[in-house]
N, C-alpha and C positions, 0 to 999 in steps of 0.2 A: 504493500500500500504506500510506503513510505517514497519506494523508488516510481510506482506511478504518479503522484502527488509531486514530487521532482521535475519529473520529466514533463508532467502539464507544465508547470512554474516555468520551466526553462523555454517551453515553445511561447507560451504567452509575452515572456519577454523578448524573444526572438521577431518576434511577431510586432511588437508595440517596437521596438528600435528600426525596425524595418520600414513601419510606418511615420516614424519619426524624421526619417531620413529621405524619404521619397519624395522628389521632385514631381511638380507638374508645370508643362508651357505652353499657355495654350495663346495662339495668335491668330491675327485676323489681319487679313486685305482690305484698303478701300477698294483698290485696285489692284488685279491680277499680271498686266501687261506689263513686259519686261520692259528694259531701256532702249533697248539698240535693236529690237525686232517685234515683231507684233505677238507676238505669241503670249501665250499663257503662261503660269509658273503652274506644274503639276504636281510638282513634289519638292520639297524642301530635308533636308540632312540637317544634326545634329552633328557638330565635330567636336573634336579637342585634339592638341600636340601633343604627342609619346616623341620624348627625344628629336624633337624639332622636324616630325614627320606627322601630317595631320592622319587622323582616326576616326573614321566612323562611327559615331555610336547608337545613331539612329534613323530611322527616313518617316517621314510621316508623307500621305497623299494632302493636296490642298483642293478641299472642298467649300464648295461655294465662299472662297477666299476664306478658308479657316484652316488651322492646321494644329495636333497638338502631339508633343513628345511628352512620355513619362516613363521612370524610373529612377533608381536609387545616387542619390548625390554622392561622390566621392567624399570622404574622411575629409582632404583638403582642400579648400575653394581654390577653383581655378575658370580663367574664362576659358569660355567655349564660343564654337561661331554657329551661326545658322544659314545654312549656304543654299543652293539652285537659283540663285539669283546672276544673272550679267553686270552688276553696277553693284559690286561690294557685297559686303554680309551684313549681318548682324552680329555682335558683340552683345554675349550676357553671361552672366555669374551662373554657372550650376549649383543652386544649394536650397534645402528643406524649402516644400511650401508651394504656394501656386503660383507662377509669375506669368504675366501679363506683356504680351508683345503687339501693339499698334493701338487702333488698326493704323496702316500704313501705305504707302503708295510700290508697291514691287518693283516698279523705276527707280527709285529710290531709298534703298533696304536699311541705312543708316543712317537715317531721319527716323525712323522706328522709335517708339517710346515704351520705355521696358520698367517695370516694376513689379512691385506683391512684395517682395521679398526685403528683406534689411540691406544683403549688399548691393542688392539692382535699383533700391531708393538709391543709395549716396552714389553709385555709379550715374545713375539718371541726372543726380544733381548734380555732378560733377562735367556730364555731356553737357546739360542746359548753361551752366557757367561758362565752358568752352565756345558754344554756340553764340553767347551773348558780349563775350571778348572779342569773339574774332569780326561781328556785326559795326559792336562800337568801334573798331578799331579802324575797320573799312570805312567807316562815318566823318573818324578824326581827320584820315588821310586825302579823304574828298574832297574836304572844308582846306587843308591844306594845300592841296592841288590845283582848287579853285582858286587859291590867294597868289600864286605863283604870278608874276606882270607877264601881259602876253610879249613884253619882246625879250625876254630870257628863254621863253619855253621852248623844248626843241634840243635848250643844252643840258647837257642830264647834270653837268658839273656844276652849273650855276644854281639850278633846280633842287640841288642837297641841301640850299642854305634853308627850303622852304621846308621839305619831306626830311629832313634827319632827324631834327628835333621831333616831328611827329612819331617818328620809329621808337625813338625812345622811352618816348613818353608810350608811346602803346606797350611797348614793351615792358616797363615799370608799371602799368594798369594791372597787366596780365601776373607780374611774379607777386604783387600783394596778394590779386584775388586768389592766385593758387596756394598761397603760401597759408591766409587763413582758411581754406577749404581743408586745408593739409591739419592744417590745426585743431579745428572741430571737428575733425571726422579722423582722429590720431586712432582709436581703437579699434576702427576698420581696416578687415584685409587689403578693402580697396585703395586707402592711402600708398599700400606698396605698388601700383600699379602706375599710379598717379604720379609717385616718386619716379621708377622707374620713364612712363613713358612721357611728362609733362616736367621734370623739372631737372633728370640729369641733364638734360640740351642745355639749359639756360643759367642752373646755378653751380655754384662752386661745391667741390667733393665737401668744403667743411659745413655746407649747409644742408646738405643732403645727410650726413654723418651727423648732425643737430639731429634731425626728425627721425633717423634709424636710434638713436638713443633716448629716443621719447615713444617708442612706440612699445606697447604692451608685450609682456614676455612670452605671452601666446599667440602672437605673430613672427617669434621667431622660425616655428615649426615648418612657415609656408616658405617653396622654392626662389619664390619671386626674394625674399627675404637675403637667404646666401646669395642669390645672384647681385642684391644692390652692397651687399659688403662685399660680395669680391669685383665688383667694378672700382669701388671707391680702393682698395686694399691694390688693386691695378693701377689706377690711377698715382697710385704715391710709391709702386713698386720701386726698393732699390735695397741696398745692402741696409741690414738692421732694420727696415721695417717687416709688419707683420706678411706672411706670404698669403695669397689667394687659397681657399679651402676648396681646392680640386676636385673632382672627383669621377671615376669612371667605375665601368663594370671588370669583374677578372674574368679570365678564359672559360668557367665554369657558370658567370653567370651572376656572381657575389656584387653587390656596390660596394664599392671603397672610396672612400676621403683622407684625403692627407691629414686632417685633427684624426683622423684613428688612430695616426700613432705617434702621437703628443706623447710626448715624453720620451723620445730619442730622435737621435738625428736622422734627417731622411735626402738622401743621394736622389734627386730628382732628375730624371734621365727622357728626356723627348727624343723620342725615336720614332724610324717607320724602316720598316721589314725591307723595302723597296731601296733605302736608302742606303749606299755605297759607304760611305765617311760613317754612318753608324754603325756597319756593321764591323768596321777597324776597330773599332769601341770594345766590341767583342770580350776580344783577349785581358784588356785591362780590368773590366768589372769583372769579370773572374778571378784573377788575380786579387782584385781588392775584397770579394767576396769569399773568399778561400781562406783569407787570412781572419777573415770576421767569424767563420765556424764557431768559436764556442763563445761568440760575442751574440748581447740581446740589445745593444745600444743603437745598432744601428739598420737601415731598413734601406735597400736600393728598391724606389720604385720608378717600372719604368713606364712611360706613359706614352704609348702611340698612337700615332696619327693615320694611322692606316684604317681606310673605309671599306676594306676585303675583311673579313672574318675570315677564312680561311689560310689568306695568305699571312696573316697575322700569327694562329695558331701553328702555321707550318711551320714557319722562320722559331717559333719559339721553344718548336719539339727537334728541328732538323739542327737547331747549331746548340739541343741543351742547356737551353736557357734559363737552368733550373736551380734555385737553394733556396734554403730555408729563410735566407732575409731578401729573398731577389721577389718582387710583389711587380706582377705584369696586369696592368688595366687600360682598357679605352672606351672610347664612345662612338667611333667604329663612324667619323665622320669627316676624316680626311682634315682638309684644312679650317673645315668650320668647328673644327673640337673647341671646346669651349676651353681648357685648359692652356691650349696654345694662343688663345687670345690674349685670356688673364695675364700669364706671364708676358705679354709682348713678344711672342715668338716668330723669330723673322725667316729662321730656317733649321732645319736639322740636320747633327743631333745640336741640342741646346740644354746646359745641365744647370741644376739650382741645389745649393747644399742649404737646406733650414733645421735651425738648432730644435731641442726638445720643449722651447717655448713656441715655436713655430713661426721665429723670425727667421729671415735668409742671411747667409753669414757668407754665400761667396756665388758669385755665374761663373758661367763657362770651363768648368773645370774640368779636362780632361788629361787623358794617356796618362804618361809617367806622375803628370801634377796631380793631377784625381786620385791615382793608386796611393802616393805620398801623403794625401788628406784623410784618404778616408782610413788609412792604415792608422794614425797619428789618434782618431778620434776612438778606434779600436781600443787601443792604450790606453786610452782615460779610463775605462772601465776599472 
């Protein structure tokens, strides 16, 4: 009885978290005709990005200009697009609840008005603020334009004395109002988005690095979150500052991040299977690894830029590329890996040594000079 009594309790809960979590989206057309041809929208998709490749997660038909997706919202808020359209998507937050899309013009997919939900309100009001920036600004600029004397007009050089100052000033309209939108809405995921896609262009790493250190601790958990500390941690990369918190898959499939192994030093090694000068490298990180055998201090990870899985694994089983502190990850995207951006990577191989606090203590260190380092740091043990 006890274990039947259980096992109700557990489905019941199973049951109410499921419900807890389930999305609904439901939208509506004023009009069905697309932008650029007369046709109909028939069917509208549901997407998101897995590793900077879009994903399917759902298609709905569009009837009588209505259309709705439903299912369980992912653990972390991430945007999603809503696509079949010729002129752009729609941009909305997947998370608990019913949200609301239009109605809308299908010519125009991103004039769509999205809410129901907490973060598709501050997203909405964050669009509406965008929309009414860039109105007034076009407003300021015409009144300036108009004031230009008709016998300058023509010289675009003379014409700056009229239009700069307008720039500015619209440009200073725009970083206030973002700045306090940023501000009262600090407890929102969607602040990181905001941060990310309206205020690194325009402001300085230290004000950006103000508002990541104002925002709630459980904002740390979202991806958007590492990726605006490791831009800003790029941005200021050099010897003695703190390094980008990396991260890829290993040959089996595991994530890995460079804070995993905080608290020794790690031989950071940018490599690709394909590449000539890497594989000279070879002989040395053996050497330097060989002698690290009954050392726990230090970690060679090597991180490739190769977008072949295959050729990737091959090169790492055909030349033995194997020990106990030798840690092989990528993200299998060639030169858009995120990793060789962080670092400023301009070509391979390209090495970075960071201490057990996870500052970088030295680049480009190879052959005999790398053997000599990383042997040196052995010793301290």
């Amino acid at each position: 009885m006890r274990k039947i009594l259980l096992f109700v309790m557990l489905t019941v809960a199973t049951f109410v978290t499921a419900q807890e979590n389930k999305f609904v989206i439901r939208g509506e057309m004023s009009s069905t005709t697309l932008c650029y041809s007369n046709e109909d929208v028939k069917e509208v998709k549901l997407e998101c990005t897995v590793d900077g490749q879009p994903v399917v997660l759902a298609t709905s038909l569009v009837v009588d200009g209505k259309f709705t997706f439903e299912g369980t919202a992912p653990e972390v808020l991430d945007l999603c697009n809503i696509t079949g359209f010729d002129n752009g998507n729609i941009q909305l937050f997947l998370e608990p609840g019913v949200i609301n899309v239009g109605p809308f013009d299908a010519a125009y997919p991103v004039g769509a008005k999205i809410g129901g939900t907490p973060c598709n309100d501050v997203y909405q009001e964050y669009s509406c603020l965008n929309r009414k920036s860039i109105a007034e600004s076009k407003v300021r600029m015409k009144a300036a334009q108009e004031s230009i004397p008709a016998e300058i007009k023509g010289n675009q050089e003379a014409e700056l004395k009229y239009t700069s100052p307008t720039f500015y000033v619209n440009n200073l309209h725009f970083k206030v109002a973002i700045m306090d939108f940023v501000y009262k809405h600090i407890d929102s995921p969607v602040v990181l988005y905001v941060l990310k896609y309206a205020m690194i262009p325009t402001f300085t790493t230290d004000v950006i690095q103000g508002f990541l250190d104002a925002v709630p601790q459980d904002l740390h958990k979202y991806a958007m979150y590492r990726e605006l500390v490791n831009e800003i941690r790029s941005a200021k990369l050099k010897v003695g500052s703190e390094a980008p918190d990396i991260y890829g898959r290993t040959v089996d499939g595991k994530e890995l991040s460079l804070s995993d192994f905080r608290g020794k030093y790690v031989f950071i090694d940018f490599w690709a299977s394909w590449c000539a000068p890497c594989r000279r490298e070879i002989p040395f990180l053996k050497e330097a690894l060989a002698y690290s055998t009954s050392s726990d201090n230090l970690v060679v990870l090597s991180y490739s830029i190769d977008s072949d899985r295959e050729s990737w694994v091959d090169c790492i089983e055909g030349n033995e590329l194997v020990h106990k502190n030798w840690v092989h990850i990528s993200v299998l995207k060639g030169w858009e890996s995120e990793g060789i951006k962080f670092f400023n990577v301009k070509g391979v191989p390209f090495t970075a040594l960071i201490d057990p606090n996870g500052n970088v203590v030295e680049f480009g260190l190879r052959g005999e000079e790398m053997v000599k380092t990383l042997k040196s740091i052995v010793d301290q043990q």
